[in-house]
MIKE-34370 format. One line per 2 residues: for each residue x, y, z of N, C-alpha, C, O. Coordinates in steps of 0.05 Angstrom, whole numbers. Each point is the difference from the previous one (the first is absolute). Layout:
// residues N
X:Y:Z:X:Y:Z:X:Y:Z:X:Y:Z  ...
END
This chain:
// residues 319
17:-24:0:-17:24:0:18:25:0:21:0:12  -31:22:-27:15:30:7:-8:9:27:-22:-3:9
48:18:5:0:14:25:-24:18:0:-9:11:-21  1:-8:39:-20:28:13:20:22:-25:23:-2:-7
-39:19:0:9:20:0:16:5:-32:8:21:-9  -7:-48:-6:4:-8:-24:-5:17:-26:-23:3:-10
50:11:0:-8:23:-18:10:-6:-37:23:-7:-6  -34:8:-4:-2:-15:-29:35:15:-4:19:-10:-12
-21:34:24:25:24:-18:21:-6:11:20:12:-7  -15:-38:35:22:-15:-1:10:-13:-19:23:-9:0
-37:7:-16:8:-14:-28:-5:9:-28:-18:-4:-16  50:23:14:-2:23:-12:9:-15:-34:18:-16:-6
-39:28:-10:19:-4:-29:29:8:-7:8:23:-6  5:-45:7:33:4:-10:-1:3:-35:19:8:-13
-38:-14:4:9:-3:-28:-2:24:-20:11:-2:-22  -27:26:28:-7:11:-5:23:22:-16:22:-6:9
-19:31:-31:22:9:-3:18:-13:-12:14:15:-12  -3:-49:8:13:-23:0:20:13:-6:18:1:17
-14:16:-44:32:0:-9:16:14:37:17:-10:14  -34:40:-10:14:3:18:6:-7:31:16:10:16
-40:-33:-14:13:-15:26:19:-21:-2:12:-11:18  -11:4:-48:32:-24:-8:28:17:-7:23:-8:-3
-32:29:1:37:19:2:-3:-5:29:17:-17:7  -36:27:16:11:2:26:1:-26:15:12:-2:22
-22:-15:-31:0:-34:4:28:-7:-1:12:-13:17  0:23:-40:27:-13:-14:23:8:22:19:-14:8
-29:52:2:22:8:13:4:-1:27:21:3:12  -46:-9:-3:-9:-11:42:13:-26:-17:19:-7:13
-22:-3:-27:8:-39:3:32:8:7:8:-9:21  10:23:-38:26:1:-5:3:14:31:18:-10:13
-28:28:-2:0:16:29:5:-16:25:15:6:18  -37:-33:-22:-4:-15:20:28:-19:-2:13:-8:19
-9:5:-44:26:-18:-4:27:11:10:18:-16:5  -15:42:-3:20:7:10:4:5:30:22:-1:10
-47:5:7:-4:-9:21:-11:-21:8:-10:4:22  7:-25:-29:7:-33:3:26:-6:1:9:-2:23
2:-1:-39:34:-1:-6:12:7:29:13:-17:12  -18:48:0:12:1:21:-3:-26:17:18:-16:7
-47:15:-2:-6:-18:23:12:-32:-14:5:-18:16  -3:16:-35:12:-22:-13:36:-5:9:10:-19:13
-2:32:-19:32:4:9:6:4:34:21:-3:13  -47:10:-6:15:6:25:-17:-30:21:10:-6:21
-31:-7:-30:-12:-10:18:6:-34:-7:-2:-7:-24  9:-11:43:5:-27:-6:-11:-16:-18:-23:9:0
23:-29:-17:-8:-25:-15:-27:-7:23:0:-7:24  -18:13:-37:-36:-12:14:-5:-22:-14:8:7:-23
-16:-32:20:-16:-20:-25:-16:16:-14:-16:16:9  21:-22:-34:-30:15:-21:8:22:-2:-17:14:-10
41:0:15:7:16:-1:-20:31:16:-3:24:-7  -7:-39:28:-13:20:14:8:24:13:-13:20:8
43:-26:-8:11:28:14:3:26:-26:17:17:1  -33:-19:-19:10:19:-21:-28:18:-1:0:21:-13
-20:-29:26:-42:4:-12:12:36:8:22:9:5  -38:-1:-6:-17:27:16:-33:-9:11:-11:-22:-6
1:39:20:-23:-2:12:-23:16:5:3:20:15  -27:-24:-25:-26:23:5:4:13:24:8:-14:18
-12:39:-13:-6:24:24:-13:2:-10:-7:-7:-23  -10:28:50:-17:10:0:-3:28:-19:-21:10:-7
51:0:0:2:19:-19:8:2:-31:-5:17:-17  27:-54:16:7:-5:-23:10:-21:5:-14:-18:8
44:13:-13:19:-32:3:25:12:13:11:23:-2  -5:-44:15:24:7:23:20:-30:-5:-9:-22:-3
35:30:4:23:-21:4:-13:-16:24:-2:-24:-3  -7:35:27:6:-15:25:29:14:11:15:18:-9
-14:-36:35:32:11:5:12:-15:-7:-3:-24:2  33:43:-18:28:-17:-7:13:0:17:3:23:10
11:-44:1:26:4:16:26:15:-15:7:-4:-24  8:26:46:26:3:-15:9:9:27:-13:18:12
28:-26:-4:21:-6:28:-16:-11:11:-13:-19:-9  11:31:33:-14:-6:25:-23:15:-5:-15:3:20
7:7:-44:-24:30:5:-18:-20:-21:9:-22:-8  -36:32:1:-8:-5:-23:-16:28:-15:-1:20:13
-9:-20:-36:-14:24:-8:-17:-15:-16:0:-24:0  -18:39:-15:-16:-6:-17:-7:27:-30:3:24:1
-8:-31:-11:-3:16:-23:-42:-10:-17:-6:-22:-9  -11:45:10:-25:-3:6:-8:26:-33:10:22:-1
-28:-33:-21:-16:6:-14:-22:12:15:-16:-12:15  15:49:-22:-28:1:10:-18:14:-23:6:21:-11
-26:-35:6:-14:3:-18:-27:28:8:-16:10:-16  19:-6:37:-27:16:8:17:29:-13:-2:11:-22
21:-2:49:24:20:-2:12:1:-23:3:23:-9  10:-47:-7:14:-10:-17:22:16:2:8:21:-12
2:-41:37:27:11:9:18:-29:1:-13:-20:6  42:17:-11:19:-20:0:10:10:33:7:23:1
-5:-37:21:-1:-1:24:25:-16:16:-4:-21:-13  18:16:25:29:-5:14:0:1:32:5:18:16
-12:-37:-14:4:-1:39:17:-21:11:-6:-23:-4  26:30:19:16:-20:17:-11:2:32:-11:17:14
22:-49:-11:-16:1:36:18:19:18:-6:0:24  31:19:-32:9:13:18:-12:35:-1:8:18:14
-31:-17:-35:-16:20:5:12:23:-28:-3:24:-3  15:-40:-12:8:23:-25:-25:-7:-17:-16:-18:0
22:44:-16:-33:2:-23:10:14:-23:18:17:1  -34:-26:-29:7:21:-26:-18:-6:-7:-13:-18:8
9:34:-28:-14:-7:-24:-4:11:-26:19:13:-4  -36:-12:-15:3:20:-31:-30:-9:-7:-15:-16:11
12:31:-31:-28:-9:-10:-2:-12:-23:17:4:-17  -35:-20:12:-9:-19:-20:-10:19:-18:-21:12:7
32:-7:-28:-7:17:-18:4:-9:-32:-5:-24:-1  10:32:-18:0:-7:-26:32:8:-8:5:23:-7
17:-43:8:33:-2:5:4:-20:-17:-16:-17:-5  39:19:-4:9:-21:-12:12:-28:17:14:3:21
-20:-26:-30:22:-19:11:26:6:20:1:0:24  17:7:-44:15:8:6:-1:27:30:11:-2:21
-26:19:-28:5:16:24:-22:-9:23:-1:10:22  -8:-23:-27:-15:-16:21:29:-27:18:3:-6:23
5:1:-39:22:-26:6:25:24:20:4:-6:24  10:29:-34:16:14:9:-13:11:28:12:-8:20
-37:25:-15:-20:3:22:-3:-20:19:-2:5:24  3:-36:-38:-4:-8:24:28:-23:18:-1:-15:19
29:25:-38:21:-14:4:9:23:24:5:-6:23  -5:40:-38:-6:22:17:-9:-9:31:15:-5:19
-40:6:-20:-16:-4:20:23:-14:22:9:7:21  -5:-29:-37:5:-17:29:36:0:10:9:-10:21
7:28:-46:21:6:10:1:20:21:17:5:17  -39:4:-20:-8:20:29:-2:-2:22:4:18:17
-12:-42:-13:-5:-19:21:13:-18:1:-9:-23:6  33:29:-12:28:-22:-1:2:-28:-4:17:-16:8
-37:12:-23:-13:-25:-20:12:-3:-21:-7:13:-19  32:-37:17:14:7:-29:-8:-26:-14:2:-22:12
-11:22:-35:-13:-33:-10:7:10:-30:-2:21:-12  12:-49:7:8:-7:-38:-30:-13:-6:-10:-11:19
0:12:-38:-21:-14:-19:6:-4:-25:16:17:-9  -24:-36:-7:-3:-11:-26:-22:21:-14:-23:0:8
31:16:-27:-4:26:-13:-22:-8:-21:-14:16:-12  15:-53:12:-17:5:-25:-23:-17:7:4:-17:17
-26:20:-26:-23:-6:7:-12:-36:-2:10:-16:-16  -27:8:31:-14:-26:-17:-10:-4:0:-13:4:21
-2:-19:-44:-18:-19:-8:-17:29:-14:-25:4:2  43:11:-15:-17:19:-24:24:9:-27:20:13:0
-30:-24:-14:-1:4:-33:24:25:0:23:-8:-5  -25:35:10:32:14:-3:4:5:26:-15:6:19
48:-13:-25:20:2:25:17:22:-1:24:-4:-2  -35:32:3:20:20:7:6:5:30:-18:2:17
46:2:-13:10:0:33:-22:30:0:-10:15:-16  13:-21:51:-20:18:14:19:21:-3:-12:14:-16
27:-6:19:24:33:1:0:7:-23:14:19:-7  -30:-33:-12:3:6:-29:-27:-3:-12:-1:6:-24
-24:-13:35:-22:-3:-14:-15:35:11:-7:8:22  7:4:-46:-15:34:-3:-29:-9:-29:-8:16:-17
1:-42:21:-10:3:-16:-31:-9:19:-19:15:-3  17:-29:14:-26:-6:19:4:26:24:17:3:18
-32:8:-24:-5:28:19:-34:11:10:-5:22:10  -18:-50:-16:-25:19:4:-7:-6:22:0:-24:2
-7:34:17:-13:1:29:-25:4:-7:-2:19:-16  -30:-36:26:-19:18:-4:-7:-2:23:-5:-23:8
1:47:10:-14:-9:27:-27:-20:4:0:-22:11  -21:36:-24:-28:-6:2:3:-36:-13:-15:-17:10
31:9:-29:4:-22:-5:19:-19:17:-2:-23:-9  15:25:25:31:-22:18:-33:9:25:-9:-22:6
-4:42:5:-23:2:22:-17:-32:-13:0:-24:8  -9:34:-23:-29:-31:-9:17:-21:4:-8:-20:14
39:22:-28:10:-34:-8:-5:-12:37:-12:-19:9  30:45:4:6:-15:26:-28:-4:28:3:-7:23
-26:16:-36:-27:-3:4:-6:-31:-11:-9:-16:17  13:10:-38:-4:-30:-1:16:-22:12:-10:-21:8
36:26:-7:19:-10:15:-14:1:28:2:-20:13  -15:37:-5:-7:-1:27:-20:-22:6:1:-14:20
-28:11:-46:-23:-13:7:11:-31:-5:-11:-18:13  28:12:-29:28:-17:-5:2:-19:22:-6:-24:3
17:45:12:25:-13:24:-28:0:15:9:-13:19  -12:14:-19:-31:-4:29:-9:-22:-8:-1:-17:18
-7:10:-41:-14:-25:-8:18:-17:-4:-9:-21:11  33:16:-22:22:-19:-3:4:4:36:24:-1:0
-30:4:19:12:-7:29:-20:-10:9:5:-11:21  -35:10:-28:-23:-10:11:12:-32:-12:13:-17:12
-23:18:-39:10:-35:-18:22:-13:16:5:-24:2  11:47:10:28:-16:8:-6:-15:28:14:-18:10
-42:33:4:0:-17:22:-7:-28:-6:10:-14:17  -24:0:-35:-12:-22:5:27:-17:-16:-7:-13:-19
28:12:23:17:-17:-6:19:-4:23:11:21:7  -1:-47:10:21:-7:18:33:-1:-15:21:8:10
-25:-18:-34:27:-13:-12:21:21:-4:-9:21:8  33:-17:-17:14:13:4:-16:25:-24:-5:-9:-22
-3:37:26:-4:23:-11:17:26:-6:8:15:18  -4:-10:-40:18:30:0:-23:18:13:-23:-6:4
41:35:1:-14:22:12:-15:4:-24:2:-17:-18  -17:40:15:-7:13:-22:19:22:-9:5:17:17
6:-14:-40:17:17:4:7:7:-33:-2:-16:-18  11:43:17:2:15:-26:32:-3:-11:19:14:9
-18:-36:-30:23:-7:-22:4:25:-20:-12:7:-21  28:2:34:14:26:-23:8:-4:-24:1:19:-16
6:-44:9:8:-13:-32:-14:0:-10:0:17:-17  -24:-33:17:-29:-13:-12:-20:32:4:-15:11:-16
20:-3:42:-18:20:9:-29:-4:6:-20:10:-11  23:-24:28:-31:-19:-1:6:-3:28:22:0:10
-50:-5:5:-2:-1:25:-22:-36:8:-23:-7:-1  50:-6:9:-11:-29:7:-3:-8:22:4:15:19
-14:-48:-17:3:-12:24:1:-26:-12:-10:-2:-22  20:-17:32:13:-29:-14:-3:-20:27:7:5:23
-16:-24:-29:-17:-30:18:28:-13:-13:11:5:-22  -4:-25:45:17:-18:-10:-10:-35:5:-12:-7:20
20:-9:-39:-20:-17:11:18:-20:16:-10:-21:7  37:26:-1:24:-13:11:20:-13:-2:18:-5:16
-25:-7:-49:13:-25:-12:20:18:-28:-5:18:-16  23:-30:21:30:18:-21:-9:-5:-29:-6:-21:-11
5:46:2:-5:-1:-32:15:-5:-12:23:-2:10  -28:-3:-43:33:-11:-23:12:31:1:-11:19:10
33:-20:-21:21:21:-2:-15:19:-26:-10:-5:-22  15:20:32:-20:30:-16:20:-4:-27:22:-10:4
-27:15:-22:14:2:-25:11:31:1:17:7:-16  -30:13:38:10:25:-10:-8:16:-24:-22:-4:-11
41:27:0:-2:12:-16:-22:29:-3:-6:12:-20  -2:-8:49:-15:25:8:11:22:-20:15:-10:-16
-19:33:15:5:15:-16:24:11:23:0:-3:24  18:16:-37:32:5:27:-10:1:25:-9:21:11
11:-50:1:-3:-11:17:13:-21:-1:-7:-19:-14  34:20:35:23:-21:0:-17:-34:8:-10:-9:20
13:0:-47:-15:-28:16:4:-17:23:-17:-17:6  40:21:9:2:-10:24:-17:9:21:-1:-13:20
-12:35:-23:-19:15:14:-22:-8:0:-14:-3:19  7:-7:-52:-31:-7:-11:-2:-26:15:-21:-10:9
38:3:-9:8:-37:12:-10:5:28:-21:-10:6  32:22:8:2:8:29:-24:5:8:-8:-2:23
-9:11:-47:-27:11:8:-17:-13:1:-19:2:16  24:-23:-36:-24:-25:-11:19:-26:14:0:-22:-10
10:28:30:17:-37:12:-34:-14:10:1:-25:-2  -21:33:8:-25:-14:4:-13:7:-18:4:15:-19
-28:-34:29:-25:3:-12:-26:24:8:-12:2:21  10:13:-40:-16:22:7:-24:-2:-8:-4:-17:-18
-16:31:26:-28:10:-7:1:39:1:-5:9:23  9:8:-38:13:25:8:-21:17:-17:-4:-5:-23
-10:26:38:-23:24:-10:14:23:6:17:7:17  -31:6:-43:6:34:12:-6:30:-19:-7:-4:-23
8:21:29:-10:19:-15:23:15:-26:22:9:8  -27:-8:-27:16:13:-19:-3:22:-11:-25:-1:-3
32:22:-7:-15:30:-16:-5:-10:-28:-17:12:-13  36:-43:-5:-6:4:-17:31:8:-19:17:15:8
-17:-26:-29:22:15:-20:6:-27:-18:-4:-23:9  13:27:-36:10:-15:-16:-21:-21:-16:-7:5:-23
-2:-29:36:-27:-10:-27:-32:5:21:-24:-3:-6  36:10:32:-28:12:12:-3:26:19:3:2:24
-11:20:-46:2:26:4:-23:4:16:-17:14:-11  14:-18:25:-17:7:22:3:-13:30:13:-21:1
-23:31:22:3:-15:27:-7:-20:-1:-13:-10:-18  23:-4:42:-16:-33:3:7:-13:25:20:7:12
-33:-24:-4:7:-12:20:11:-29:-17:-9:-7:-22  29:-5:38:5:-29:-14:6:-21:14:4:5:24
-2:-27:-30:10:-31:12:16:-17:-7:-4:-5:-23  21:-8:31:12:-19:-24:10:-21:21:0:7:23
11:-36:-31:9:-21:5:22:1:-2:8:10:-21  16:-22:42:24:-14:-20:13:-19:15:15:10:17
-16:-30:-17:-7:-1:-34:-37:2:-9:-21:1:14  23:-2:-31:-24:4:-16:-14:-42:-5:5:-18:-17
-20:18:36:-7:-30:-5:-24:1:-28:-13:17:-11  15:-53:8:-20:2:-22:-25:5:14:-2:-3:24
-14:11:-38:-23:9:4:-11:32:10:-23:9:-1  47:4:10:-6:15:15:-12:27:-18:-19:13:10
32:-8:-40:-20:22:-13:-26:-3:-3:-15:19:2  6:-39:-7:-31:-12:2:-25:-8:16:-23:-9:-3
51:18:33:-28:11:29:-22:17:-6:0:14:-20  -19:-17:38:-13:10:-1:11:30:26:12:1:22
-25:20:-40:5:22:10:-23:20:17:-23:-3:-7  29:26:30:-24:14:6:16:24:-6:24:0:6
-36:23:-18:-25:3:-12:2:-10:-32:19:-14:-9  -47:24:-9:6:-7:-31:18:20:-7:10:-5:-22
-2:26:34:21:20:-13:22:-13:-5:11:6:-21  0:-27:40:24:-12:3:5:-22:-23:-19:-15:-5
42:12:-8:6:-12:-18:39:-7:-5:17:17:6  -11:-41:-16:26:-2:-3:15:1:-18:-8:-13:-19
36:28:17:12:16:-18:15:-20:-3:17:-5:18  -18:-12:-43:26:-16:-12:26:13:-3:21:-13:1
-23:41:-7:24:11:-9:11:6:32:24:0:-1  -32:5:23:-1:7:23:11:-28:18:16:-2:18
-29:-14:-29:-8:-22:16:-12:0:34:8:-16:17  -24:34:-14:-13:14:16:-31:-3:-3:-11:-1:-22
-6:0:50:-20:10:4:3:36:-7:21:12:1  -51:0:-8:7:24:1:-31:10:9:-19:-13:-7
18:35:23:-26:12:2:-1:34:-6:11:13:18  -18:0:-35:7:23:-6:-7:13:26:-12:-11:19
27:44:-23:-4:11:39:-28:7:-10:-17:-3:18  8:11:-41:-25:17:-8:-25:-11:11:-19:13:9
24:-51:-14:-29:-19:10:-1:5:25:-21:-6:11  44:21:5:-6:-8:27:-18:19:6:-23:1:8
45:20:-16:-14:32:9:-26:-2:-9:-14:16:13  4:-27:-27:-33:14:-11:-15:-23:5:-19:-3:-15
25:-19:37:-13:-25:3:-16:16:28:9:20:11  -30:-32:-5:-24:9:26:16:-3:19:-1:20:15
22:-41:-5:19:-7:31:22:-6:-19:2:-19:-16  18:40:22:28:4:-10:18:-23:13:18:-15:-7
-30:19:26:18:-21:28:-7:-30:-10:16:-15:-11  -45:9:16:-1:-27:-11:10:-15:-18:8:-23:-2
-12:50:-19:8:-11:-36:29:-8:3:9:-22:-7  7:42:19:33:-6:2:1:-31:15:7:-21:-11
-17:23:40:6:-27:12:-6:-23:-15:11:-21:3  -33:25:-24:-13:-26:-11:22:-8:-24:-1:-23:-9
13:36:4:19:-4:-25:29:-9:21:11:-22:-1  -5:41:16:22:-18:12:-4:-23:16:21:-9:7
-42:-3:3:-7:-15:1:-10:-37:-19:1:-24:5  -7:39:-23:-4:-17:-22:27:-3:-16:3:-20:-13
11:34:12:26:0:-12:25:-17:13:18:-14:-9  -26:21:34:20:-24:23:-2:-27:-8:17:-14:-9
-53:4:15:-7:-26:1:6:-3:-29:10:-23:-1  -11:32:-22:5:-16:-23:35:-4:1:14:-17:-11
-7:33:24:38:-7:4:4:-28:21:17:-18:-1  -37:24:17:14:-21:30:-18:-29:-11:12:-22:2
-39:21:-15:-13:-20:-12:26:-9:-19:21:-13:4  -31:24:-24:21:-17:-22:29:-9:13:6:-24:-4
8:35:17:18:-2:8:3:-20:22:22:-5:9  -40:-4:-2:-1:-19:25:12:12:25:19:-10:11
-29:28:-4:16:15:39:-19:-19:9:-20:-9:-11  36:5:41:-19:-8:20:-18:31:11:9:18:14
-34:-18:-26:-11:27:7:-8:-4:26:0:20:13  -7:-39:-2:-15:-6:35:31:5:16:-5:9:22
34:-13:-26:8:9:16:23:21:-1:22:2:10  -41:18:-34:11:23:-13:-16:14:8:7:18:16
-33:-22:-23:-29:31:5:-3:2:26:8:-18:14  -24:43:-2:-15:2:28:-26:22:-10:2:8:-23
-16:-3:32:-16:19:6:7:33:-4:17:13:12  -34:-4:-33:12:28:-2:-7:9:23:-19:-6:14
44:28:-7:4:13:33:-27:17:1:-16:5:-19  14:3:47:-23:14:9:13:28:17:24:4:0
-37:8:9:12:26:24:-5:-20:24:-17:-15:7  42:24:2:8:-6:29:-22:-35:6:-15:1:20
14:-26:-35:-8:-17:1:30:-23:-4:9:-1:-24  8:-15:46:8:-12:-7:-2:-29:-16:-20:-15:4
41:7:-22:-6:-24:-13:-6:-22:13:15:-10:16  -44:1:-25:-6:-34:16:21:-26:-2:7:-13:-19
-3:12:38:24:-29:-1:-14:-29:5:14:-20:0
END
């Protein structure tokens, strides 16, 4: 069911304008990548490569804290202010504003930033898992900021992460957080069903395959939200297997919006069916829902001592 208080304009049209929310798509994606990277270089080897995500706020996406000595800081997207933000736990602060900059002086601003705060960190300059690779000190060519557009994206990201953490209660087995991949740029959550998958073949788009390996060493069932780009120009929510068992494109799916992308090899639900469906909330759960069981069915999980009960408020789980 939707919360008390349930407002349709939480669920804002991203698609609208298109050319010019995919210049500012292109250059928040390359933005977030350069602050990932930090937290990438500076924070330990996680499985799944979890120490690399960012994460929904209440204002935008945040590193979390990185360790660097004994201190840690964090570096925080704010989408309301649309301000780039810098806090260490010994009480230092910066920041600049999110404005319409190039790559490049966005990458210098925020290397800036943190030499200020006596934060000295090397990163890998060039981007992944997108089509051109100009180093960040050198890319003046992605420069569009649109406020009113990075506000909606990170408005869905919000109704997102709320519902990918509801789905995430009714699973025991090992679960990633929900959490925002700066490569892909997509905001997931991934069920594992426990048993070691074959060796990934690799070949992500520049993405060192020892990584892709690292990512896929199990068996996944993995959803999540995308803006969209390349053979599907529009938002979507998605699902996928991997491996990919037989049978699994030919589940049955909830809702009829939902359908599977051979070229994708994905479930897909456009964001549009959701937004203009009667229960936004339902329609999403019913697809990630239906999208699991055609992964953990075909695939044979033990689902009875994988599933539990989707969580409740302050109701603990029956044992």
């Amino acid at each position: 069911m939707n919360s008390p208080g349930y407002d349709r304009e939480a669920w804002p049209e991203l698609s609208y304008e298109y050319e010019r929310w995919r210049e500012t798509c292109a250059t928040l994606q390359l933005w977030t990548q350069v602050v990932g990277k930090v937290r990438l270089s500076l924070t330990p080897w996680l499985n799944h490569s979890w120490h690399v995500a960012l994460y929904v706020t209440a204002r935008g996406l945040t590193t979390s804290p990185i360790p660097f000595g004994s201190c840690i800081f964090q570096i925080d997207f704010d989408f309301i202010d649309h301000q780039l933000r810098f806090e260490t736990s010994d009480g230092a602060q910066r920041h600049f504003p999110l404005q319409p900059q190039s790559v490049a002086d966005f990458y210098a601003a925020v290397i800036g930033a943190l030499a200020g705060l006596g934060i000295k960190v090397n990163i890998n300059e060039f981007p992944n898992e997108m089509l051109e690779r100009i180093r960040f000190s050198e890319d003046r060519r992605h420069a569009v900021y649109d406020p009113e557009h990075a506000n909606r994206f990170w408005k869905v990201l919000v109704q997102a992460d709320r519902l990918f953490k509801l789905f995430r209660t009714g699973f025991i087995g090992k679960c990633s957080p929900v959490q925002f991949f700066w490569g892909s740029f997509d905001l997931a959550v991934t069920r594992f069903s426990g048993r070691r998958a074959p060796l990934h073949p690799g070949g992500v788009l520049h993405l060192p395959d020892e990584v892709v390996r690292e990512a896929y060493s199990h068996e996944v069932s993995s959803a999540g939200f995308w803006p969209g780009g390349g053979i599907i120009e529009y938002p979507a929510f998605y699902s996928y297997a991997y491996p990919e068992p037989a049978g699994f494109a030919t589940a049955p799916l909830r809702p009829e919006a939902a359908f599977y992308s051979p070229e994708l090899r994905e479930f897909l639900l456009p964001y549009d069916a959701v937004r203009a469906a009667a229960s936004p909330d339902e329609t999403l759960l019913g697809f990630l829902q239906s999208a699991y069981e055609a992964s953990a069915n075909a695939g044979g999980w033990d689902r009875p001592a994988l599933e539990c009960a989707r969580g409740e408020l302050g109701v603990p789980r029956a044992i």
